[in-house]
Backbone bond lengths (Angstrom), bond angles and torsions (degrees), N, CA, C in turn:
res aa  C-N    CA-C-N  psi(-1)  N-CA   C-N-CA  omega(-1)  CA-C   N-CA-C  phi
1 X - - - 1.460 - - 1.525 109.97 -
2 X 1.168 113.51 139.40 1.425 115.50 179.48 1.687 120.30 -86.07
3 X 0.965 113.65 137.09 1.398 121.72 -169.63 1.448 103.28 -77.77
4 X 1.818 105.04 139.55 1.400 104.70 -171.05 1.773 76.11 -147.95
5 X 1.137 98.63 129.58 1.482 135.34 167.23 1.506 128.83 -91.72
6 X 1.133 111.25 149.49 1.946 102.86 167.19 1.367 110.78 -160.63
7 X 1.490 110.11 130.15 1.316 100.56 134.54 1.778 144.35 -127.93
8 X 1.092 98.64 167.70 1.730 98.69 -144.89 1.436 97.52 -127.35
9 X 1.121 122.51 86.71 1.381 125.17 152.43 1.328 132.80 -62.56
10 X 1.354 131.44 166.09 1.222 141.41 163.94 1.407 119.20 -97.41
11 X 1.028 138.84 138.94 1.589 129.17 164.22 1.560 125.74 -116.10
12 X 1.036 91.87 53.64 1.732 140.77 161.71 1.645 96.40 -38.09
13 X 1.306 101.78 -62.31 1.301 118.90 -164.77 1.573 110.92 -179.64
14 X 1.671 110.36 -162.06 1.480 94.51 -149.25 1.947 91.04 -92.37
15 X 1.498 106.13 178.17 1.640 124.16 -177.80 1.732 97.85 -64.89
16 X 1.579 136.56 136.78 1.118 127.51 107.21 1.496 135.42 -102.37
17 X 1.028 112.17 -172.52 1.271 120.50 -176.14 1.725 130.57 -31.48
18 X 0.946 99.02 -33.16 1.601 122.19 -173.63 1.963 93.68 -72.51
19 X 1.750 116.41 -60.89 1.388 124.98 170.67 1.867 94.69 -41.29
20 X 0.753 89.95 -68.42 2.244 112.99 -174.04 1.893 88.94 -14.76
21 X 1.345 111.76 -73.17 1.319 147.63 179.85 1.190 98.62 -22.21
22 X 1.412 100.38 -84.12 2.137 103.67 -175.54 1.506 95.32 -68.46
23 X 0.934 159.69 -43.77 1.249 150.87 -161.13 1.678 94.21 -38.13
24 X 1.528 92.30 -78.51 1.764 98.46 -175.83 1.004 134.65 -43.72
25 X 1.695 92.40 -29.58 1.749 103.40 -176.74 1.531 124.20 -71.51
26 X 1.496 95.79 -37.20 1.616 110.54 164.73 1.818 111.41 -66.19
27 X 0.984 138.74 -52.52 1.224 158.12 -173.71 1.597 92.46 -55.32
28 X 1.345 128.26 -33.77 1.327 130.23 -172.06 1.710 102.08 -81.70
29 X 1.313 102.90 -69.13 1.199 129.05 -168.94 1.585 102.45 -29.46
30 X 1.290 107.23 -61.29 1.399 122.42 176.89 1.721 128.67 -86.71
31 X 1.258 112.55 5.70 1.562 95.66 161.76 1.914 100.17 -132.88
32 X 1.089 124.94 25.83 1.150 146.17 117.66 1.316 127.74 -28.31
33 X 0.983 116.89 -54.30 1.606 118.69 168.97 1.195 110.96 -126.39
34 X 1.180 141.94 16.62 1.707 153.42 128.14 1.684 95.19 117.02
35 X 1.484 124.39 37.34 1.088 128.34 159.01 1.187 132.18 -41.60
36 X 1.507 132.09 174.04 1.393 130.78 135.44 1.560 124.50 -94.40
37 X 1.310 114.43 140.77 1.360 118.61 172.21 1.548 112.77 -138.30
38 X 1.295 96.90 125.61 1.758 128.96 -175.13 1.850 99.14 -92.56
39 X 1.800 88.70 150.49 1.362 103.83 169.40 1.443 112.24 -122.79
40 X 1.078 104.59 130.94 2.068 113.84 -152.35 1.517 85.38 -109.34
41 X 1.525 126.30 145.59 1.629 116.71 171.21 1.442 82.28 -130.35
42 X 1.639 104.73 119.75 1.271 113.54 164.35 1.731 146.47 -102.27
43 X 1.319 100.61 92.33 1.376 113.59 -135.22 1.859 97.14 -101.26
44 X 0.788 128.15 15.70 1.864 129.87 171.37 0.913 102.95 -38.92
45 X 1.709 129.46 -67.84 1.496 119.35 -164.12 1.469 116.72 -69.11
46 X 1.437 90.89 101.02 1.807 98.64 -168.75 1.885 120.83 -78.32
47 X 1.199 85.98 1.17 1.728 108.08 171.60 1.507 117.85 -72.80
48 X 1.617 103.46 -63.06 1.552 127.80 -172.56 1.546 99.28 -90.37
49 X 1.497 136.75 -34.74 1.760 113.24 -168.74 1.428 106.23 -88.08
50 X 0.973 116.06 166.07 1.459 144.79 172.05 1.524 119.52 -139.31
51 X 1.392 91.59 176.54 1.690 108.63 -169.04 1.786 104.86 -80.91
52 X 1.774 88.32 -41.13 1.405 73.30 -153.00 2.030 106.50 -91.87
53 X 1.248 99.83 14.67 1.578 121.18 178.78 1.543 97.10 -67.30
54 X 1.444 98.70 -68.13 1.872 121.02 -179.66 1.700 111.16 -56.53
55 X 0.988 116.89 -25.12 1.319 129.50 176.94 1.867 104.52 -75.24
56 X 1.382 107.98 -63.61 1.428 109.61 -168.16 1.575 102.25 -68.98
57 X 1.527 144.29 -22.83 0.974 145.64 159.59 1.098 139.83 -32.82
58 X 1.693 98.38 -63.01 1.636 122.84 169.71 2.125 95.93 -50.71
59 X 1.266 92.01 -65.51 1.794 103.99 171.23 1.246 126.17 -15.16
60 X 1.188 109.15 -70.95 1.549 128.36 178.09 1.562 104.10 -60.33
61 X 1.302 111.50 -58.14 1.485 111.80 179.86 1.413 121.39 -22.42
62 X 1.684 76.30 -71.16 1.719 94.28 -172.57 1.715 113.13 -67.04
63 X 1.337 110.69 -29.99 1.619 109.79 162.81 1.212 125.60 -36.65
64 X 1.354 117.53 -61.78 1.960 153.07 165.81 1.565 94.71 -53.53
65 X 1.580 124.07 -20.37 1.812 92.49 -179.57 1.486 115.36 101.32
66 X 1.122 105.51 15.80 1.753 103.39 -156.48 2.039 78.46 -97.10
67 X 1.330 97.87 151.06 1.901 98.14 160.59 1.934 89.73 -142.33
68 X 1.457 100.98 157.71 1.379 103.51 177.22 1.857 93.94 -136.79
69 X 1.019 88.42 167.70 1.874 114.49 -175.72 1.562 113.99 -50.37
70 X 1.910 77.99 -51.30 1.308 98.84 -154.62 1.668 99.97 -152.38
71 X 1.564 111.01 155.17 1.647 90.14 -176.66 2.306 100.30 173.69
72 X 1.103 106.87 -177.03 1.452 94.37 -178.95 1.719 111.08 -67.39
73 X 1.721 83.50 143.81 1.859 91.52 -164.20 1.307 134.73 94.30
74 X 1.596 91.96 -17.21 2.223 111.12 161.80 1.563 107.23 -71.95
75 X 1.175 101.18 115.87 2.029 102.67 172.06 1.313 80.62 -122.32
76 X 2.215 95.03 106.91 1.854 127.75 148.57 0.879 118.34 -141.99
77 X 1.106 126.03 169.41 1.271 135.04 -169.46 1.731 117.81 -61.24
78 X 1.374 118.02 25.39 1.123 125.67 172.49 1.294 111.64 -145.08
79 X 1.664 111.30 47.23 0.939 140.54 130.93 2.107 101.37 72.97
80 X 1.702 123.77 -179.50 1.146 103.12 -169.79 1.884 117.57 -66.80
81 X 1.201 118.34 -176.55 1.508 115.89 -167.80 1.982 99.91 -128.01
82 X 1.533 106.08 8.39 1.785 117.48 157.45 1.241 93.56 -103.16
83 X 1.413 114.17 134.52 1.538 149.23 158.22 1.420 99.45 -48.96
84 X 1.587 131.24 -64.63 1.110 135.25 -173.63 1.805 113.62 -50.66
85 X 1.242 122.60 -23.65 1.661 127.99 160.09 1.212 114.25 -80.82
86 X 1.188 142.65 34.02 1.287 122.91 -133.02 1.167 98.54 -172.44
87 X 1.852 117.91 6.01 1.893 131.11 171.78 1.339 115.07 -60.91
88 X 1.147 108.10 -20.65 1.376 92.88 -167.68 1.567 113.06 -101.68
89 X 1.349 133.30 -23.98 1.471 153.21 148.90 1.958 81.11 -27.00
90 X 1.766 109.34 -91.74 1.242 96.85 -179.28 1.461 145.66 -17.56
91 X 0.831 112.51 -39.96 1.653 142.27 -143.27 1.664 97.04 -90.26
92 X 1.961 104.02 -51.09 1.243 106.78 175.71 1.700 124.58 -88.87
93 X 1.638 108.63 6.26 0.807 106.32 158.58 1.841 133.72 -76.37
94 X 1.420 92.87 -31.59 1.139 117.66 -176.92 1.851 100.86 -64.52
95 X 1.244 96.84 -56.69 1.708 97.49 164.97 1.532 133.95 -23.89
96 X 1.954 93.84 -54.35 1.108 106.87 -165.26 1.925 106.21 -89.06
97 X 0.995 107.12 -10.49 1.865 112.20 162.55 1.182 123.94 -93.39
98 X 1.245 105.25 10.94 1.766 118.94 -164.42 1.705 93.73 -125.74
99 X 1.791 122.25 -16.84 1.492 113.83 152.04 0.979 128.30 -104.07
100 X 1.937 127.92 12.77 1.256 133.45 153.11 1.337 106.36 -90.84
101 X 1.332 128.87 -6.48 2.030 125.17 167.31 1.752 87.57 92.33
102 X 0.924 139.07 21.88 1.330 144.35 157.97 1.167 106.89 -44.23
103 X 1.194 124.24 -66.10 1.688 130.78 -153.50 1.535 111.06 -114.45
104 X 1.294 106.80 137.63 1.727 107.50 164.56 1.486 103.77 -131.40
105 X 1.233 114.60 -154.28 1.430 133.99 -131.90 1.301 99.18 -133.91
106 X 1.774 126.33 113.05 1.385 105.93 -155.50 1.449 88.40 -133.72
107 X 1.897 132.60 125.53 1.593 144.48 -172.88 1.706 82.60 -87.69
108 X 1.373 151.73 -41.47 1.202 117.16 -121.91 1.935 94.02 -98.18
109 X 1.097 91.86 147.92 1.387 116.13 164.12 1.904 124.35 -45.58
110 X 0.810 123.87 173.81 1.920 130.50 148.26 1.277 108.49 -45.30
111 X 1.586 96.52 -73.93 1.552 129.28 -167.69 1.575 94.99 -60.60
112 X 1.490 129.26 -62.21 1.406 107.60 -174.96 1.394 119.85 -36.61
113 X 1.477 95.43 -55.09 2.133 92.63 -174.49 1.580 96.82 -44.04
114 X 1.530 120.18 -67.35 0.920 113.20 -138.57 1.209 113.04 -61.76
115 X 1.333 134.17 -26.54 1.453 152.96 -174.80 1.999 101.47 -69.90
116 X 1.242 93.92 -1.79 1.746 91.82 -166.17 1.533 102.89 -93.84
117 X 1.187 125.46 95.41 1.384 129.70 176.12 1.509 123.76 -27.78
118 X 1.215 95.55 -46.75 1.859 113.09 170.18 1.487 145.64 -66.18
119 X 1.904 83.07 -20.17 1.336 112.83 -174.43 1.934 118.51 -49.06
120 X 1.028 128.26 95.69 1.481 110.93 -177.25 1.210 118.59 -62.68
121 X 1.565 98.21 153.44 1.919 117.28 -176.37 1.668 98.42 -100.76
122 X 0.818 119.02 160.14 1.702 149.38 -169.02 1.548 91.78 -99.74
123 X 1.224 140.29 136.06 1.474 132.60 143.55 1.240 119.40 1.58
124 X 1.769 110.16 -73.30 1.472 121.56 -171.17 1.430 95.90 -77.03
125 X 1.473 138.47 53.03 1.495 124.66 166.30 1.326 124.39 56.41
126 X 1.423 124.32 6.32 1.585 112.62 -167.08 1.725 87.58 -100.21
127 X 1.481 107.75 171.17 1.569 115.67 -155.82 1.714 88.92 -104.75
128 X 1.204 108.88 144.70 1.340 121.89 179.30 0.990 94.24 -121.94
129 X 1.834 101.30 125.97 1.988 124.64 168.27 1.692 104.32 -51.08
130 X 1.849 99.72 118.09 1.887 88.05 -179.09 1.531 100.51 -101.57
131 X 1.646 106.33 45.45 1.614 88.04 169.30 1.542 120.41 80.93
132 X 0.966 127.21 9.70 1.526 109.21 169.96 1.200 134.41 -60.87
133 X 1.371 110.66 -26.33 1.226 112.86 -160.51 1.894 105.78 -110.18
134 X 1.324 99.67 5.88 1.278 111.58 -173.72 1.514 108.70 -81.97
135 X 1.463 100.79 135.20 1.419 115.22 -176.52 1.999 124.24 87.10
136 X 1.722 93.71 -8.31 1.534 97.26 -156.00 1.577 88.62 -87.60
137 X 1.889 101.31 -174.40 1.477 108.27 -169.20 2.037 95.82 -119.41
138 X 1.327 99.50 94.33 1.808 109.66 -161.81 1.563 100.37 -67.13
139 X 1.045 118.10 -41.57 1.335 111.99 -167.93 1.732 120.17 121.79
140 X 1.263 102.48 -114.84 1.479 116.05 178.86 1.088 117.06 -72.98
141 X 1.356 144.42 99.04 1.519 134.44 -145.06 1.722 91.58 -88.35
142 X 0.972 130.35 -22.68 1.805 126.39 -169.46 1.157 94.41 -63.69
143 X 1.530 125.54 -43.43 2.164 122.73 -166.16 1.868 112.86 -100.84
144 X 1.654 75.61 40.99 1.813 91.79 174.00 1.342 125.12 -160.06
145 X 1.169 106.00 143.60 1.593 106.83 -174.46 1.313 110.93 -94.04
146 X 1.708 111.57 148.60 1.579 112.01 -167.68 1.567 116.83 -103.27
147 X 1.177 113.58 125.17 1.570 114.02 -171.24 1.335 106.94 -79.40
148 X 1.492 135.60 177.57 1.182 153.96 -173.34 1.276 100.69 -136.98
149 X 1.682 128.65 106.24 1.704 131.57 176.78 1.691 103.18 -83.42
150 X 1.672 99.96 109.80 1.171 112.60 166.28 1.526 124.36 -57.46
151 X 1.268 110.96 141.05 1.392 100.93 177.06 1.690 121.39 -60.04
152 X 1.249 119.69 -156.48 1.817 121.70 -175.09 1.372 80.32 -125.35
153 X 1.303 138.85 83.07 1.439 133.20 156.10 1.568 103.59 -159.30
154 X 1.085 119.54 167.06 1.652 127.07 132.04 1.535 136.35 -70.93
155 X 1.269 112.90 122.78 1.133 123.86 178.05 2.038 115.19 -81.01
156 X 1.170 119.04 144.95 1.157 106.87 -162.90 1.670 108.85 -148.76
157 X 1.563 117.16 119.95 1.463 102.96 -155.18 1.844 89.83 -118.43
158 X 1.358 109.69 136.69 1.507 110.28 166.42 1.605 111.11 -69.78
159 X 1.196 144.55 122.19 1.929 134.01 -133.44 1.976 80.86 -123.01
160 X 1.312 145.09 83.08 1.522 121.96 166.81 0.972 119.57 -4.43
161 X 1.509 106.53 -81.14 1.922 99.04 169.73 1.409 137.03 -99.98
162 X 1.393 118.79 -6.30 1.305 128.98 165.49 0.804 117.13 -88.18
163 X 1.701 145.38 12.38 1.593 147.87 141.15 1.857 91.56 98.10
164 X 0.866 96.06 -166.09 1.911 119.31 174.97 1.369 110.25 -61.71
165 X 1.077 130.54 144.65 1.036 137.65 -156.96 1.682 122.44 -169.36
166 X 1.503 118.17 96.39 1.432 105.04 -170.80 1.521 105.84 -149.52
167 X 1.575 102.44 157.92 1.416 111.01 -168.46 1.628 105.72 -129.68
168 X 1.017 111.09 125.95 2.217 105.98 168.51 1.601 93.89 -75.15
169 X 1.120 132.79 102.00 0.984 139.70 157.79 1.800 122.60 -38.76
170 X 0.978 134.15 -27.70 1.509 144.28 153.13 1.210 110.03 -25.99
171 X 1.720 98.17 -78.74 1.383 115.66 179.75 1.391 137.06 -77.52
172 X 1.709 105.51 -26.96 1.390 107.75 -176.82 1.448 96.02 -103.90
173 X 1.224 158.78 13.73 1.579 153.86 177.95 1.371 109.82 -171.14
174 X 1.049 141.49 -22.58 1.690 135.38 173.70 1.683 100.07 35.56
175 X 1.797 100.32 -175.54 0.993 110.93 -130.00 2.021 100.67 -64.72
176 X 1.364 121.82 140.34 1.889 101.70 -160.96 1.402 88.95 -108.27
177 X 1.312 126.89 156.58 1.624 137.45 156.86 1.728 97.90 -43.34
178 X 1.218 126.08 154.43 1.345 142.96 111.90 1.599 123.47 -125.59
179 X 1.460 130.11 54.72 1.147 135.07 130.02 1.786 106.46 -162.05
180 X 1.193 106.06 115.84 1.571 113.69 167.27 1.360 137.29 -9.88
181 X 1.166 163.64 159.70 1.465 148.76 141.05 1.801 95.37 -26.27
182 X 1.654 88.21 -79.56 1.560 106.76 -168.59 1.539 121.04 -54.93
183 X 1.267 99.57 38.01 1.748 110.82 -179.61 1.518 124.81 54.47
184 X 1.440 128.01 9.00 1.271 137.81 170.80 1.147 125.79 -79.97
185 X 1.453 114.21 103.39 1.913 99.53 -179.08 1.443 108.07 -51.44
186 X 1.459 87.32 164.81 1.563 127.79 159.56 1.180 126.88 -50.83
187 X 1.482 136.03 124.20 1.355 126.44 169.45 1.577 112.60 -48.94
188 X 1.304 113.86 -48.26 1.602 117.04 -168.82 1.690 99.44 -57.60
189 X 1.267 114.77 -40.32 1.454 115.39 -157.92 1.981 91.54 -79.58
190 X 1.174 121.47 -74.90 1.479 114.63 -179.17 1.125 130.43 -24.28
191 X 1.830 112.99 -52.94 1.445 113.84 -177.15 1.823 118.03 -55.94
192 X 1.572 102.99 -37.63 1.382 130.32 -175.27 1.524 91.45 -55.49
193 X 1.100 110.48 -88.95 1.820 115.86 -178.93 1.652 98.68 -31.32
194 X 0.891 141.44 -70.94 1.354 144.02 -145.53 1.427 94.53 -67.22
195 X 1.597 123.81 -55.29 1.591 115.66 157.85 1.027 144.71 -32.36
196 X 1.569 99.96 -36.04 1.528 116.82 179.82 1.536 102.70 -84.21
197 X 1.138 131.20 -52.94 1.586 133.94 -168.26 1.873 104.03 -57.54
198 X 1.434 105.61 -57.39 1.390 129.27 -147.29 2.077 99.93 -102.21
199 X 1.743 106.31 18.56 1.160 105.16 156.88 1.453 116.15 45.32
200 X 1.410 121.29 57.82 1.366 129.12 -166.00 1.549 82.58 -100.24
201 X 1.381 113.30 138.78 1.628 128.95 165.73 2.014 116.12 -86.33
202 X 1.405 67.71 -56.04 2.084 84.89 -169.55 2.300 100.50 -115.56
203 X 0.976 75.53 153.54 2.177 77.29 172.38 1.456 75.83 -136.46
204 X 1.549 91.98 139.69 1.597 117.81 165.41 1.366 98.66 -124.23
205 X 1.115 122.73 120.49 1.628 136.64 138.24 1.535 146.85 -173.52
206 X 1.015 131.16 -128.54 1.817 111.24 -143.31 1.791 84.03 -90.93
207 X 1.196 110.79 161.23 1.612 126.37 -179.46 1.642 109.83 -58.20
208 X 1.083 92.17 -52.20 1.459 99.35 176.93 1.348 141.53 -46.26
209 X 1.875 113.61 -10.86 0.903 136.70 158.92 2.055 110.64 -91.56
210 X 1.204 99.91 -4.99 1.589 92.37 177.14 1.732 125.78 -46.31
211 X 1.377 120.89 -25.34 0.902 158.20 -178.69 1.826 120.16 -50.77
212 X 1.748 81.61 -53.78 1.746 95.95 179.71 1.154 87.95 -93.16
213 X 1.329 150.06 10.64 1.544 122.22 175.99 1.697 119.14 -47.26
214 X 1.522 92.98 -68.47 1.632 108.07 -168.55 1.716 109.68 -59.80
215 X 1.083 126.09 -37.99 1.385 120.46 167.95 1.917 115.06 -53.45
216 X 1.772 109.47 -29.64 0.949 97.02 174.47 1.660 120.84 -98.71
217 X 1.332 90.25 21.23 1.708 99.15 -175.40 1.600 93.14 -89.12
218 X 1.338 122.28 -44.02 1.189 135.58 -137.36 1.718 81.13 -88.35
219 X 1.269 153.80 -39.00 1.243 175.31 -179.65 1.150 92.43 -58.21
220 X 1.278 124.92 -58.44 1.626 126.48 -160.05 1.593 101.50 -76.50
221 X 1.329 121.01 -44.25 1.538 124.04 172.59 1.338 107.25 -53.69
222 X 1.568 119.32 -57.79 1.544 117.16 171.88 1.433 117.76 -19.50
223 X 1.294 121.18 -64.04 1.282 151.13 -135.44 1.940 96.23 -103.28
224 X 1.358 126.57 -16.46 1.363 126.40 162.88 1.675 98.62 97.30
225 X 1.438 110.52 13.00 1.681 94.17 175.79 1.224 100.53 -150.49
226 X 1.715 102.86 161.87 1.439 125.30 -161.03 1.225 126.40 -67.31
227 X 1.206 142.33 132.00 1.219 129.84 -176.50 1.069 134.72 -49.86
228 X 1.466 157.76 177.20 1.248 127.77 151.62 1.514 94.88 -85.16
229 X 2.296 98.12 -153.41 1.347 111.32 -178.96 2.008 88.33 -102.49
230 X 1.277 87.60 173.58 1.570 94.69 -179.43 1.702 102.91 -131.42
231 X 1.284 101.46 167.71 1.562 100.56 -166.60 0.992 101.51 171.53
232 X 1.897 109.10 80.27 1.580 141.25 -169.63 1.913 95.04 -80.62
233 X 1.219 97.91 130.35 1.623 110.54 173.32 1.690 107.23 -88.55
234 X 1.753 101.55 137.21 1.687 83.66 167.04 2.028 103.20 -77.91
235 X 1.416 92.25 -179.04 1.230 118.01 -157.98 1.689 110.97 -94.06
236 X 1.602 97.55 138.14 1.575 92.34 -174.61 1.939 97.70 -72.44
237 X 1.179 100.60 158.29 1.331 84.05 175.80 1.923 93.80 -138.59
238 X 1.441 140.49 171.60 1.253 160.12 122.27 1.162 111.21 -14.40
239 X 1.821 123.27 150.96 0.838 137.54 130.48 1.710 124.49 -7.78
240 X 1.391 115.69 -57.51 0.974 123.97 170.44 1.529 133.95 -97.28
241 X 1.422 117.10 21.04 1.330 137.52 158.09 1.541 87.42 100.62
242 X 0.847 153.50 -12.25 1.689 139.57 -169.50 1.612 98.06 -80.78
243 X 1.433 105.24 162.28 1.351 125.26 -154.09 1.500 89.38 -114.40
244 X 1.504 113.11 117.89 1.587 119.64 173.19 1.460 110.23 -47.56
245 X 1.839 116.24 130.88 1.169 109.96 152.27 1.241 101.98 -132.84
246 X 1.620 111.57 -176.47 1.817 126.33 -169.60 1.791 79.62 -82.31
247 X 1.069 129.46 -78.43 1.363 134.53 -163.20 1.503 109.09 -22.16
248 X 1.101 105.80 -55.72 1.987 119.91 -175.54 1.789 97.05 -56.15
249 X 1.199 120.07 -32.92 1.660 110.23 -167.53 1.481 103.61 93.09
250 X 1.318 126.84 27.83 1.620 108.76 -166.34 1.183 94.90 -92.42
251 X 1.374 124.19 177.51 1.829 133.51 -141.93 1.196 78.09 -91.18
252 X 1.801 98.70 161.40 1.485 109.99 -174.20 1.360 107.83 -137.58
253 X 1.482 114.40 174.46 1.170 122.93 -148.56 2.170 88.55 -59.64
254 X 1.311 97.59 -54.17 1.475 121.24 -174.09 1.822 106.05 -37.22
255 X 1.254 115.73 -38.36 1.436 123.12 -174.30 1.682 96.58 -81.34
256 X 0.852 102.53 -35.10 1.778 94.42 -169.72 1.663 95.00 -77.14
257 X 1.010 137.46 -53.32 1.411 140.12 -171.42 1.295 116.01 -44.53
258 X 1.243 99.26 -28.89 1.497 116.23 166.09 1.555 130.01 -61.81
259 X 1.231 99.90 -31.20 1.881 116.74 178.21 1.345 109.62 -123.96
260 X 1.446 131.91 -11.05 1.410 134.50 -156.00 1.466 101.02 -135.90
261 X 1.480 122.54 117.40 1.392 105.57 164.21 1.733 116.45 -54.87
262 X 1.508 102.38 -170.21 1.088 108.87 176.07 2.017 117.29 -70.22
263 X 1.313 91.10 -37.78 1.576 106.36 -163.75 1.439 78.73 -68.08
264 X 1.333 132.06 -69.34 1.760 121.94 -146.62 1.913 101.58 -62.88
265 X 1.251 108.37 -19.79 1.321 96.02 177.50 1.516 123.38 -94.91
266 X 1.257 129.37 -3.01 1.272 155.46 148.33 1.919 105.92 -76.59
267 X 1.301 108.07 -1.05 1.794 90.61 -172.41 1.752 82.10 -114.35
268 X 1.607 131.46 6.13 1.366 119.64 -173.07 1.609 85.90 -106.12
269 X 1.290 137.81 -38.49 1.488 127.74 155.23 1.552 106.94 -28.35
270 X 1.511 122.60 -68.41 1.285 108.96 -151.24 1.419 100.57 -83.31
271 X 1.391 138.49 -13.66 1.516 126.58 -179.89 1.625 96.32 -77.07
272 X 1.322 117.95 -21.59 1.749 103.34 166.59 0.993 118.41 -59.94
273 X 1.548 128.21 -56.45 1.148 141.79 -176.44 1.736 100.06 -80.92
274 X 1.189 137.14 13.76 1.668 129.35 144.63 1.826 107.80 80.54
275 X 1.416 93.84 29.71 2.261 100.15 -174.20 0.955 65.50 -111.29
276 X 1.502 164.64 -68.79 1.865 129.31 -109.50 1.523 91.30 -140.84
277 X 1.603 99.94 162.13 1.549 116.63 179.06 1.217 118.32 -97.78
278 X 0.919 152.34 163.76 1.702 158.04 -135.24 1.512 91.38 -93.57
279 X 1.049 116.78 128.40 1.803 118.69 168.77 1.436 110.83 86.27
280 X 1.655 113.17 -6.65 1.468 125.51 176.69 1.656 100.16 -68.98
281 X 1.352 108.95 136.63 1.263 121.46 164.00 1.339 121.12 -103.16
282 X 1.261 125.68 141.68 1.708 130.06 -167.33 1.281 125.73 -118.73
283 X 1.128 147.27 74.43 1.380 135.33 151.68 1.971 117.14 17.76
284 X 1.147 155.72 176.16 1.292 150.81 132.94 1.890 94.05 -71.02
285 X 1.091 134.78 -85.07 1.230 123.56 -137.73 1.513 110.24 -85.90
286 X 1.741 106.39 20.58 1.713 111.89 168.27 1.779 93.34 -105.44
287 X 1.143 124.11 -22.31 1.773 134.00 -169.66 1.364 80.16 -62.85
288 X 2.099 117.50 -65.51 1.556 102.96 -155.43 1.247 107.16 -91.65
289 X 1.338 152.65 6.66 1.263 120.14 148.47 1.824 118.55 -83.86
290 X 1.083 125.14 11.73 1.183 109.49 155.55 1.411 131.37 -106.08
291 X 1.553 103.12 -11.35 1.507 115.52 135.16 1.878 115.76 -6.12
292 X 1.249 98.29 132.75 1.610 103.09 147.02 1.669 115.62 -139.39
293 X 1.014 133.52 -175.08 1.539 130.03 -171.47 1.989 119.42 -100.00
294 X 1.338 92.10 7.57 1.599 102.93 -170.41 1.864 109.87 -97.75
295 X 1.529 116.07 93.93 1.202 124.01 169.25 1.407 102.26 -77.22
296 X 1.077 146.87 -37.99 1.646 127.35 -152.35 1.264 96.71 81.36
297 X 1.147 92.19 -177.74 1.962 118.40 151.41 0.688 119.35 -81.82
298 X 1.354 145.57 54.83 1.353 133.65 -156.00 2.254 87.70 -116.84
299 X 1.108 112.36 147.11 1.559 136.46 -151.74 1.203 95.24 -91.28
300 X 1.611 104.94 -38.45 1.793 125.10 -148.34 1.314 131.83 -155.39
301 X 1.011 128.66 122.45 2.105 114.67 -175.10 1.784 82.37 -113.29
302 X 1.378 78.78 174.88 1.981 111.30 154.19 1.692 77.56 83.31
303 X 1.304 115.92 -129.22 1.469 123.15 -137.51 1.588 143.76 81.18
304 X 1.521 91.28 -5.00 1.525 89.49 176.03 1.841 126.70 -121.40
């Protein structure tokens, strides 16, 4: 089987370093063994993306050296590579879990769960849906969001570098939305479809998503196809151990480009990863062949 790669940004806002990170890592992963790797722009949250986010992205990319297979503006037979073209794929997925009795029709709020005394917590504190709305007859399906009925098992993902990894979905996530009140799919539900259509083998990205794996394993079985492999990156993190996000305002790829060529900011990737010397500047395709595939366990890179 041929290896098909991706990466899938958001345009939330602009790339830092941490995005920088999986970029390469995916870019490795897949021409490593003479793969393909696609660039997915994942644009659902119609609140937070923009044009000109997705615009400066592609930008930077191609600034840094990056080339992809396939990506926004490819017309193939695997259809567009924006999420936002891409409603109606959703739509019939939702269909098609809605004629195995998968999915119902869910009124309650955030605040309802949370207000629900009974409601169970997850280990890590997050609130698990206890079902209220499961099984009932809601009404108007447009002024409700649609759940996804987890199976009665554990889901269980072999992680490349984050080892084994598994959740009983019951207890640790119950039943999850995949489409909004306000008619917007689900992250869990999109990426899944987009896997399934667009023949993804392996997903590379940040740790912090390790979490949604098994819910989206359990999605992918729904749906009659195989999962891929997964291969969660640790996390760039700050000076002060925090993990870059767009939300925080932390510097972006776009600000550094400004003072930093491309190579010197691609040569602070490889002194993380231990190929280049301090003040060394890097090419992209001199970074990945001196690349090798051995993260450790490591939680976290960068720090400085």
């Amino acid at each position: 089987m041929t290896y098909v790669g991706r990466y899938a940004p958001s345009p939330t806002g602009e790339l830092h370093l941490g995005n920088l990170f999986a970029a390469v890592w995916a870019t490795y992963r897949a021409r490593r063994v003479g793969g393909r790797l696609i660039l997915r722009m994942e644009d659902l949250d119609v609140a937070r993306c923009k044009k000109i986010y997705a615009d400066h992205i592609l930008e930077d990319l191609d600034t840094l050296g990056f080339q992809f297979d396939a990506g926004p503006g490819t017309v193939d037979a695997w259809g567009s590579y924006v999420q936002s073209e891409r409603l109606s794929m959703y739509e019939d997925a939702v269909k098609a879990l809605d004629a195995k009795g998968l999915v119902f029709a869910c009124k309650c709020s955030r605040k309802d769960i949370e207000r629900m005394a009974s409601a169970p917590h997850a280990e890590d504190g997050v609130m698990v849906y206890p079902g209220t709305c499961k099984g009932q007859s809601i009404g108007d399906e447009a002024l409700t969001a649609m759940r996804f009925v987890v199976p009665d098992r554990s889901e269980c993902i072999d992680d490349h570098w984050a080892g084994r990894f598994s959740q009983h979905l019951p207890s640790e996530v119950g039943d999850f939305v995949i489409r909004r009140k306000d008619g917007v799919f689900a992250y869990h539900l999109a990426v899944v479809v987009d896997d399934i259509h667009q023949e993804i083998t392996e997903v590379v990205r940040g740790r912090d998503l390790l979490s949604s794996s098994p819910r989206q394993v359990a999605l992918f079985r729904a749906l009659g196809a195989k999962p891929p492999d997964f291969a969660h990156l640790p996390l760039w993190v700050d000076e002060s151990g925090h993990r870059l996000a767009k939300r925080r305002g932390d510097e972006t790829l776009r600000a550094l480009l400004q003072r930093e060529t491309p190579g010197q900011i691609l040569g602070r990737v490889g002194r993380v990863l231990g190929v280049s010397e301090e003040g060394e500047s890097l090419l992209l395709d001199t970074l990945l062949q001196r690349m090798d595939d051995d993260l450790g366990q490591r939680e976290s890179v960068g720090g400085d």
